[in-house]
C-alpha positions as CSV (number, residue, x, y, z in Angstrom):
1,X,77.7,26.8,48.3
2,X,80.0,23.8,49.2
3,X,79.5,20.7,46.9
4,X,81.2,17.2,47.3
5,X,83.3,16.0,44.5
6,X,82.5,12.5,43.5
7,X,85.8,11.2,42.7
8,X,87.7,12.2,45.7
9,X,84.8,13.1,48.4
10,X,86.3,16.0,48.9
11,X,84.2,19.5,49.6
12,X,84.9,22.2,47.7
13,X,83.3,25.4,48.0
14,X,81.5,27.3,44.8
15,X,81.0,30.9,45.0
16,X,78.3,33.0,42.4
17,X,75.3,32.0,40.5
18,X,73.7,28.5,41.0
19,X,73.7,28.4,37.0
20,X,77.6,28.2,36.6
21,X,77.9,24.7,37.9
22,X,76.1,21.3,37.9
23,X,75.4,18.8,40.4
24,X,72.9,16.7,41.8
25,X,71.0,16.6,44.9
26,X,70.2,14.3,47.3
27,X,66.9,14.1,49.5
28,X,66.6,12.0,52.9
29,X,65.0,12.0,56.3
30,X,68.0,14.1,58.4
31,X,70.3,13.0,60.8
32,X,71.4,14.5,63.9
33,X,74.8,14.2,63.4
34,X,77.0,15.8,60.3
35,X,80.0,14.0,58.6
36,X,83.4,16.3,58.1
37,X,85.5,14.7,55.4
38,X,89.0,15.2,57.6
39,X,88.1,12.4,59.7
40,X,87.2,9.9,57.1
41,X,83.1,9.7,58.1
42,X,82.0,10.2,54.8
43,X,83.0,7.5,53.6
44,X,81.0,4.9,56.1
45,X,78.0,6.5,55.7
46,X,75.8,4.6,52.8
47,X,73.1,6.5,51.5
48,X,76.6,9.4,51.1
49,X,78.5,6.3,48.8
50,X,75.2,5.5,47.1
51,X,74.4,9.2,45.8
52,X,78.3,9.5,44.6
53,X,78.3,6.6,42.9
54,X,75.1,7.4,41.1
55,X,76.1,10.9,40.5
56,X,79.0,9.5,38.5
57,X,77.1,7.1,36.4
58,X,75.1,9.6,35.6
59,X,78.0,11.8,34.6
60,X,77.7,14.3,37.3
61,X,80.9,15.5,38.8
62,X,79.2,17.1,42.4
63,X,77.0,16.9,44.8
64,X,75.1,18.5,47.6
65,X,74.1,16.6,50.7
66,X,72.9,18.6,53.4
67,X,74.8,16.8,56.1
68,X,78.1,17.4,54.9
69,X,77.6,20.3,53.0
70,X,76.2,22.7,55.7
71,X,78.2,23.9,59.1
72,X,75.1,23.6,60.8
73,X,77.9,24.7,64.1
74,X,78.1,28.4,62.4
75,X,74.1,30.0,62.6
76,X,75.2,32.7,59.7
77,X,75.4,29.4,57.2
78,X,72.6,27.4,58.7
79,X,70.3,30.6,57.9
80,X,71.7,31.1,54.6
81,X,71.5,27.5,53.8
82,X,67.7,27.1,54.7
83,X,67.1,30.4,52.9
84,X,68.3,29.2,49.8
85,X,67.8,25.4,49.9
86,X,64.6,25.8,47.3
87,X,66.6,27.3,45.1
88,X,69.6,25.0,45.2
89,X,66.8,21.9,44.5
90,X,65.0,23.6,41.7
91,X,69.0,24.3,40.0
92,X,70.1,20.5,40.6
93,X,70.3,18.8,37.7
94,X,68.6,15.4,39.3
95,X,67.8,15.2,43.1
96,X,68.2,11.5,44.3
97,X,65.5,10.8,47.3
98,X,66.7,7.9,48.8
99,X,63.8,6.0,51.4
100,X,65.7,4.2,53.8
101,X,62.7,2.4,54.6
102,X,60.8,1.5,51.5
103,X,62.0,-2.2,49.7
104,X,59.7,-2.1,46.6
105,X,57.3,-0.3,45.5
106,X,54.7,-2.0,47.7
107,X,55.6,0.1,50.5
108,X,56.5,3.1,48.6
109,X,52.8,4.7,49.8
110,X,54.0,4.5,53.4
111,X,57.5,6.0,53.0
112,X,58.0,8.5,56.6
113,X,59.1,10.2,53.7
114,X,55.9,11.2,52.5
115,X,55.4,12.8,56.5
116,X,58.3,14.3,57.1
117,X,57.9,18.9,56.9
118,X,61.6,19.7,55.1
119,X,60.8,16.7,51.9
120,X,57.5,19.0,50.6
121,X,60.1,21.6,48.8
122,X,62.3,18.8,47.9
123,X,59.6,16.5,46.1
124,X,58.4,20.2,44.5
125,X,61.2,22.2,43.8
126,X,63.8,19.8,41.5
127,X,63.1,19.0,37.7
128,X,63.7,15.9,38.0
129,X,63.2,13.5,40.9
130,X,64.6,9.7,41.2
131,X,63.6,7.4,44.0
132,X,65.7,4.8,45.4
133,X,64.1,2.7,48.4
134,X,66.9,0.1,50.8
135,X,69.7,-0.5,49.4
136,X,69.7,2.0,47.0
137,X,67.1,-0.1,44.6
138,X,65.2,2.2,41.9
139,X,62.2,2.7,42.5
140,X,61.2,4.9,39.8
141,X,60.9,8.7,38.9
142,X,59.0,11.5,39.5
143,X,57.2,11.7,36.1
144,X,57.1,8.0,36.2
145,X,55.3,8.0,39.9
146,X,53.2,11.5,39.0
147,X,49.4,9.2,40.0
148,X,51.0,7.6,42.8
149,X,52.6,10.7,44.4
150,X,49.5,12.6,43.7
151,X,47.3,10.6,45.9
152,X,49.9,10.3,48.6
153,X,50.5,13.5,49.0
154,X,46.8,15.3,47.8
155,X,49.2,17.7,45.2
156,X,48.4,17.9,41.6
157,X,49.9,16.0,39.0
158,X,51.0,19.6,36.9
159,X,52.5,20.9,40.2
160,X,54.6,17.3,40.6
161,X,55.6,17.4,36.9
162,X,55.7,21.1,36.3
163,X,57.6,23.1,39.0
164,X,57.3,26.5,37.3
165,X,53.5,26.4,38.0
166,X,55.1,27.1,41.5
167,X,57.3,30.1,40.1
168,X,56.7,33.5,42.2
169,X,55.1,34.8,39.3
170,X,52.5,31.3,39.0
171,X,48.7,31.8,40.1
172,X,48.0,27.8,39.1
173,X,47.6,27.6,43.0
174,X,46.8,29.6,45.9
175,X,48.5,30.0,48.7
176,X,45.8,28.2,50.9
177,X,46.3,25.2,48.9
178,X,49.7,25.3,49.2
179,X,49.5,25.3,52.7
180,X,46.8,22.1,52.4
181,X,50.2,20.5,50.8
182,X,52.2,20.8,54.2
183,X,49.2,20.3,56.9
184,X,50.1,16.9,58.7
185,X,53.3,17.2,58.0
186,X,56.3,17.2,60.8
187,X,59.2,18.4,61.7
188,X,61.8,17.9,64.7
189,X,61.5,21.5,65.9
190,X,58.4,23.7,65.2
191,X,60.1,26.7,63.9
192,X,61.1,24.3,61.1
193,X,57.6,23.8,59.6
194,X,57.3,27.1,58.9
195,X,61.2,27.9,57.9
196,X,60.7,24.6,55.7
197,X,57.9,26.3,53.6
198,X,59.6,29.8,53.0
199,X,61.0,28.6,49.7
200,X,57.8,27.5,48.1
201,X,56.0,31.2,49.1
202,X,59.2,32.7,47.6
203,X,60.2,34.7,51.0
204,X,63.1,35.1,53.0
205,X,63.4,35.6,56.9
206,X,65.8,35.4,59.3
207,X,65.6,32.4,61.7
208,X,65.0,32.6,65.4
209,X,64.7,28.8,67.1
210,X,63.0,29.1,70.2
211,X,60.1,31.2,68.9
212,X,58.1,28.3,68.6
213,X,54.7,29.2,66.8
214,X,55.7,32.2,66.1
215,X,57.6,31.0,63.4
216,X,54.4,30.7,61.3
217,X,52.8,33.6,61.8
218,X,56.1,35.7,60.4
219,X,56.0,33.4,57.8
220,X,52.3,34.2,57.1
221,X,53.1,38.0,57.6
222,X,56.1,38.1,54.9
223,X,53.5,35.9,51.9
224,X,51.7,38.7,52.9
225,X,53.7,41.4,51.9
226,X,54.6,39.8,48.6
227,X,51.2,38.9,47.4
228,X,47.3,40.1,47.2
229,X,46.1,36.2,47.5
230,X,43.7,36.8,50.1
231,X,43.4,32.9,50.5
232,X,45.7,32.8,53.1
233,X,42.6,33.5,55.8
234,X,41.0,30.8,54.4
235,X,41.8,28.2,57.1
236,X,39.2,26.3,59.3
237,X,40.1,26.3,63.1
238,X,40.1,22.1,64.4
239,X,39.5,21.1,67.6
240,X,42.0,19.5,68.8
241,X,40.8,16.1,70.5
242,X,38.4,15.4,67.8
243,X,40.3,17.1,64.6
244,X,36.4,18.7,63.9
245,X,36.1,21.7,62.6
246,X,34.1,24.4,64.2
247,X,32.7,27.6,63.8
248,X,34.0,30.8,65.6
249,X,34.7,34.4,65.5
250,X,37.9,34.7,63.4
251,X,40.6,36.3,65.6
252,X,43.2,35.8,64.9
253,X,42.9,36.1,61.1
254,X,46.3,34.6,60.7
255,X,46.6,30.7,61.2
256,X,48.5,28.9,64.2
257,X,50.2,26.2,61.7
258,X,49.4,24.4,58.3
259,X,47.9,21.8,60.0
260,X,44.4,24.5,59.8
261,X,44.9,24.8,55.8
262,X,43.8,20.8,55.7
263,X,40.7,21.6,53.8
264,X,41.9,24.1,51.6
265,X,43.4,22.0,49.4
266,X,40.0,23.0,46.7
267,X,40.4,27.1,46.7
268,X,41.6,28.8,43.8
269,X,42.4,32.4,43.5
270,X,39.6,34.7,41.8
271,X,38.8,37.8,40.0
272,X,35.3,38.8,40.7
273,X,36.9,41.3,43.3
274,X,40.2,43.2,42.0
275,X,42.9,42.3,44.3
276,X,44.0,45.0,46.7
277,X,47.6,44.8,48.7
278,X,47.1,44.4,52.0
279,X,48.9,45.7,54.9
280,X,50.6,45.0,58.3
281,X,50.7,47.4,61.1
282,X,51.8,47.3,64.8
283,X,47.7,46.8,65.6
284,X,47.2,44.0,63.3
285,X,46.3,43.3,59.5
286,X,44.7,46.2,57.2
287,X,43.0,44.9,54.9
288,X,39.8,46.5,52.5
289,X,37.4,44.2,51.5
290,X,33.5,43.7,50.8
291,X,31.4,43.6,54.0
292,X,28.0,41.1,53.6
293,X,25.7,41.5,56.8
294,X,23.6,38.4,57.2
295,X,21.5,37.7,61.1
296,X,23.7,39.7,63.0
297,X,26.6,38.8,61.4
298,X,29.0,39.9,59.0
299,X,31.3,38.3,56.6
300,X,34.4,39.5,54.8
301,X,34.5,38.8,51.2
302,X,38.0,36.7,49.8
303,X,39.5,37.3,46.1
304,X,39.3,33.4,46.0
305,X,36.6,30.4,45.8
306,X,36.4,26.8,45.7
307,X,37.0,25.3,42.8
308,X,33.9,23.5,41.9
309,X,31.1,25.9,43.3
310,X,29.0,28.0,42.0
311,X,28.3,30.1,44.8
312,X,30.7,32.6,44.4
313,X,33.7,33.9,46.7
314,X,35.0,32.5,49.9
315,X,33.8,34.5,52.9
316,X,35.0,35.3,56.7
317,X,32.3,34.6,59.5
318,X,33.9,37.9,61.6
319,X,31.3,37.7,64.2
């Protein structure tokens, strides 16, 4: 992990366990370009001044900015890097998220922040969160903002102010409304909307940019092997021209992107059914579940509901 020292901007590099060394943590909308220390670009780019400054007055000694701290040239550290990034935001001591855009808090709702794929694990993932808006003006913290941020972005308050309600280990949420958490949400390159979520499901893959959609459907099949949340099929299809949704056969199971989990932001895991692991083979998903036949159709009983019904479990239309 390479870290900038705030005195001299220089990068060093730190080798073993996150815990062995502090630093803050700073969250942006990316750049294209990188800055390398040897030629002196560090030092005229702001928001890089701003966070070093504040990581001293804070009495903070490094930090970790993704555009200098990542040789995004070699692909062995760029997959490393985006494999580990969760971690190395939940082990910052404070993560600055500066919003280039925002003046006060008046705008603060409309931040491209708020839109932007990579930002979801970086509002989650830290303890503590402060926003800065132009000029590096505070704009307040994430406790402070919990309401605010809460409507914005449709995530609970406990999983703003809590992060280990997002542990591996957590059921306080399921995966589908997880997923609700990064629907509408963008990135530059598809892959990256699914490589941007591995943190938060806990999973680890190796990157492969030109796979396009194909991204998300690994990413689906490796929260599958890790977990017997069987919300992850409970995704709507949309019609594209009219963002309806619509009824059909489900096939595939798996979603094509997050955008699908919109309305599952309400379903909660369940255990009316006991949870069974299921399985991937080269023909598709195995998976052993109650069967309910109903006018020529039959639907596949989930190990999850919505919160506020009565009706029971969530279930497949398969045909």
């Amino acid at each position: 992990m390479r870290l900038i020292d705030v005195d001299t901007l220089q990068i060093e590099e730190f080798i073993g366990p996150d815990e062995l060394f502090s630093y803050a943590i700073l969250s942006h909308l990316g750049e294209r370009r990188s800055y390398k220390i040897e030629d002196g670009q560090m030092q005229g780019c702001l928001k890089i001044g701003y966070c070093c400054e504040q990581a001293k007055h804070d009495n903070i000694d490094y930090v970790w900015i993704d555009i200098c701290c990542i040789d995004k040239s070699s692909s062995a550290e760029l997959s490393e890097a985006i494999n580990s990034v969760y971690r190395w935001y939940s082990k910052a001591e404070i993560c600055y998220a500066y919003l280039d855009d925002v003046a006060n808090l008046d705008e603060f709702c409309s931040a491209r922040w708020f839109t932007r794929g990579w930002t979801l694990q970086e509002l989650l993932a830290p303890r503590k969160i402060y926003f800065y808006g132009t000029g590096w003006t505070l704009l307040g913290s994430k406790r402070s903002l919990a309401e605010t941020l809460s409507k914005v972005t449709r995530i609970e308050t406990l999983a703003l102010t809590n992060p280990s309600t997002l542990s591996e280990y957590s059921q306080h949420f399921s995966i589908a409304e997880k997923m609700s958490w990064a629907s509408r949400r963008k990135t530059t390159r598809m892959e990256d909307r699914a490589y941007s979520l591995m943190g938060l499901f806990h999973v680890n893959m190796p990157l492969l940019y030109g796979e396009g959609a194909k991204a998300f459907q690994r990413l689906q099949q490796e929260i599958i092997r890790e977990s017997t949340d069987q919300s992850i099929l409970a995704w709507q299809w949309i019609e594209d021209d009219t963002d309806s949704r619509i009824e059909c056969r489900r096939e595939p199971l798996l979603a094509p992107s997050p955008d699908y989990f919109v309305d599952s932001g309400d379903i909660v895991p369940c255990n009316v059914l006991s949870p069974m692991h299921p399985t991937l083979t080269a023909s598709g998903l195995n998976i052993h579940v109650p069967l309910i036949s109903h006018d020529y159709c039959q639907h596949a009983v989930l190990n999850c509901r919505y919160k506020n019904s009565v009706i029971g479990p969530v279930a497949l239309n398969l045909r």
